[in-house]
N, C-alpha and C positions, 0 to 999 in steps of 0.2 A: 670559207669563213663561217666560223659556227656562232649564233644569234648570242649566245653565252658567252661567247671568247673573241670579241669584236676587235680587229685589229686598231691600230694607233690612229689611222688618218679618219678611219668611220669614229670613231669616239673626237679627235677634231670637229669633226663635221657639226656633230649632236652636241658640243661642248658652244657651238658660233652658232646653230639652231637655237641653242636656249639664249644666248646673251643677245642674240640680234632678233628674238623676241621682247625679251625684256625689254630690250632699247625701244621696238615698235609701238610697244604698248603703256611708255611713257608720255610722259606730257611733254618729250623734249625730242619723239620721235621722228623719222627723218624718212623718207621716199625709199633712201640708199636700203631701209634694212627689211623693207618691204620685197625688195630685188631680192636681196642674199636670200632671204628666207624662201621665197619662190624657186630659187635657182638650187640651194640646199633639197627642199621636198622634193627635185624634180631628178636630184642625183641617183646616179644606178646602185651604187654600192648602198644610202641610204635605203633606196625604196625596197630594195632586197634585204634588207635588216628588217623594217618594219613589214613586209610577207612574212621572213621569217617566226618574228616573236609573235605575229597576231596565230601563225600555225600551228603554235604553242598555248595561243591565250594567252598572251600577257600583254597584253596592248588594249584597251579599252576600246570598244567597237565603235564605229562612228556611224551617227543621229541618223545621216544621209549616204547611200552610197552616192558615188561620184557617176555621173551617167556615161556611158561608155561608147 
């Protein structure tokens, strides 16, 4: 899979990432989309997308690294 040329189910993924953010960060948000979105970040093919693009620089760096 190249970061550029993301197949169908990875572009799903990022496509129910943003709306079941959206939805979270409503006034009418729900438990259920706090799950997805955890369950989405936690995905193999996802988190292999976002290595790849940040190995590129195109991902904005984050505040905190995550402790490991």
């Amino acid at each position: 899979m190249g970061a550029l040329s993301p197949k169908l189910s990875l572009l799903m993924k990022l496509g129910s990432l943003a709306v079941h953010i959206d939805e979270f960060l409503s006034n009418d948000n729900h438990p259920f989309d706090e799950v997805v979105i955890q369950g989405l970040l936690a995905d193999k093919e996802v988190k292999t997308w976002l290595v790849e693009m940040d190995s590129m620089a195109l991902l904005p760096k984050k505040r905190m690294e995550e402790s490991k």
